[in-house]
C-alpha positions as CSV (number, residue, x, y, z in Angstrom):
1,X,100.8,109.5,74.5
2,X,98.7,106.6,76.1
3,X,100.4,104.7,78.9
4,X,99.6,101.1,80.3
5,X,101.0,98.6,81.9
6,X,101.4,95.4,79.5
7,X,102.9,93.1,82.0
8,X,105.0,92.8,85.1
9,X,107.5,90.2,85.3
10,X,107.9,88.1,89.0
11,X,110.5,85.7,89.7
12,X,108.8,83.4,92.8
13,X,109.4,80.2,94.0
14,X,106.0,78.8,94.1
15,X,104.3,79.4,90.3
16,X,101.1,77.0,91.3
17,X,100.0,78.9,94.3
18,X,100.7,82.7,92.3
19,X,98.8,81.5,89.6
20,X,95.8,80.4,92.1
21,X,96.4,83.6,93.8
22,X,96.3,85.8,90.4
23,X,93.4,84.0,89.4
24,X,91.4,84.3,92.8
25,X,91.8,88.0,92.8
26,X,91.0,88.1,88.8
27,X,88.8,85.3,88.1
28,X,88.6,86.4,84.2
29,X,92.6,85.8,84.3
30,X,93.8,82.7,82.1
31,X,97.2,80.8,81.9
32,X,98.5,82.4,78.4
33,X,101.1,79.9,78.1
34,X,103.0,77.5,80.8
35,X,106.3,76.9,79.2
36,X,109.2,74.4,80.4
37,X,112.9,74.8,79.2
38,X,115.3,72.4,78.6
39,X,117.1,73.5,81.9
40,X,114.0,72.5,83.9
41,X,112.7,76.1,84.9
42,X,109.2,77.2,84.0
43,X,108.0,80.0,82.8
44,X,103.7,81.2,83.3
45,X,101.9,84.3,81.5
46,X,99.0,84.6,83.6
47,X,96.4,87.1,82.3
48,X,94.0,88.2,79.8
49,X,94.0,89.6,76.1
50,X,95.2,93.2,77.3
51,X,97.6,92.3,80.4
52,X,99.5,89.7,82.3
53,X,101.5,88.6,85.2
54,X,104.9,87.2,83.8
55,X,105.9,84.6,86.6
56,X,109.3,82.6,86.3
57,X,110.3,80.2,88.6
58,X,113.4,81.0,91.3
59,X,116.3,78.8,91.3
60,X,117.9,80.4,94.5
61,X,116.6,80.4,97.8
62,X,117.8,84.3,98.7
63,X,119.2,85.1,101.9
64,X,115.7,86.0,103.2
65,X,112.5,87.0,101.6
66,X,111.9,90.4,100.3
67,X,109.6,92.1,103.2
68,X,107.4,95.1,101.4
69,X,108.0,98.9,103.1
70,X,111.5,97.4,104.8
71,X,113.3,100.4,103.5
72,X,115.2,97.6,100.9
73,X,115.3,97.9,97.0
74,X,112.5,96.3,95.5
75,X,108.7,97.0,94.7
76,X,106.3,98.0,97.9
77,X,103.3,96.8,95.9
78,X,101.6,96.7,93.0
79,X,98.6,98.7,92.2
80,X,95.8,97.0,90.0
81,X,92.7,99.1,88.9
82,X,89.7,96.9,89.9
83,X,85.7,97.2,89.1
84,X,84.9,96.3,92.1
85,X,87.1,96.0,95.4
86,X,84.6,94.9,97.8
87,X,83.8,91.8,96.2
88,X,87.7,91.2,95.4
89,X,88.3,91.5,98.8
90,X,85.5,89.1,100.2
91,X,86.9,85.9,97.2
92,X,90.4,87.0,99.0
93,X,89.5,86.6,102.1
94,X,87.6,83.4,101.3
95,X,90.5,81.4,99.8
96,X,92.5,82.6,102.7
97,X,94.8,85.2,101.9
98,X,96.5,87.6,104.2
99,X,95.6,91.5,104.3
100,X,98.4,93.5,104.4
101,X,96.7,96.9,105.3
102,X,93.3,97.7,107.1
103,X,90.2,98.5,104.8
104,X,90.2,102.8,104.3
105,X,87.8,105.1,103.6
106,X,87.6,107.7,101.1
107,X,84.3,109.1,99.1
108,X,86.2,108.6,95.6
109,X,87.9,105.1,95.8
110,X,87.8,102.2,97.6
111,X,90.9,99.9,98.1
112,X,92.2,96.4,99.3
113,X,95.7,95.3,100.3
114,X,96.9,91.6,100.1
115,X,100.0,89.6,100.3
116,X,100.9,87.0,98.0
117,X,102.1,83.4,98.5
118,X,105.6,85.0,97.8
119,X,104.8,87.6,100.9
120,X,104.9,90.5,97.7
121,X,101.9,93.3,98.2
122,X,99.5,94.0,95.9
123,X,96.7,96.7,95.8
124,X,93.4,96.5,94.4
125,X,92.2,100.2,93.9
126,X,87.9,100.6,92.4
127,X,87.3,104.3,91.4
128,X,83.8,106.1,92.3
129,X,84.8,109.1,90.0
130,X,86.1,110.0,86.8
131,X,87.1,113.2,88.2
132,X,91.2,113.1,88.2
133,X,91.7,115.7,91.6
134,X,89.0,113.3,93.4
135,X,90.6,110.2,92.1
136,X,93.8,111.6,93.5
137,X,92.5,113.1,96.3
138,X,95.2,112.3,99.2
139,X,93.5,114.5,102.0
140,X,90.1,112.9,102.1
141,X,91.7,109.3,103.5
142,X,90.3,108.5,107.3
């Protein structure tokens, strides 16, 4: 059985600055559709043929934003296979967005941590090997 992830579904308060955000770190990333219901909230598919970013717009404030690794329910990050990580990070950085977790080094994979407009983490993972025990190699890190 082949596994994949279709699409992840984000309910933010901001869609306009995910959508810049989703687009910054994946400039081949479209708006699939931008829908409006008759309530007034707005739904955005943000992606490509094969994947998307559901985004959905927030109609309560929360008592305070989720804060990643807090030790509360909720999603730490979200771990995107990228082609190339260095040159994600740099376009990142550029538009001005937040690192979440210093630059590692490992011989097999290279990775980049940012936080969103909504303060939500996401990781951007390149590969240099097809070999599965270097890909998940978790003793090499320094």
């Amino acid at each position: 059985m082949t596994v994949r992830l279709e699409h992840a579904n984000l309910c933010v308060r901001d869609i306009d600055a995910m959508i810049r955000f989703l687009t910054t770190a994946f400039p081949e990333f479209r708006v699939r559709a931008d829908r409006t219901e008759a309530d007034g909230s707005r739904w955005v598919h943000v992606g490509n043929d094969d994947t998307y970013v559901a985004l959905s717009s927030a109609w309560e404030a929360g008592q305070r934003p989720f804060e990643p690794y807090s030790g509360l329910p909720g999603v730490n990050h979200l771990g995107w296979e990228v082609d190339d990580a260095a040159a994600l990070r740099m376009r990142m950085l550029e538009a001005g967005y937040e690192e979440s977790t210093v630059p590692n080094h490992h011989p097999h994979r290279q990775r980049a941590y940012f936080l969103d407009p909504e303060g939500n983490d996401w990781e951007f993972v390149q590969y240099f090997s097809t070999n599965p025990a270097e890909r998940n190699d978790y003793e090499l890190v320094a």
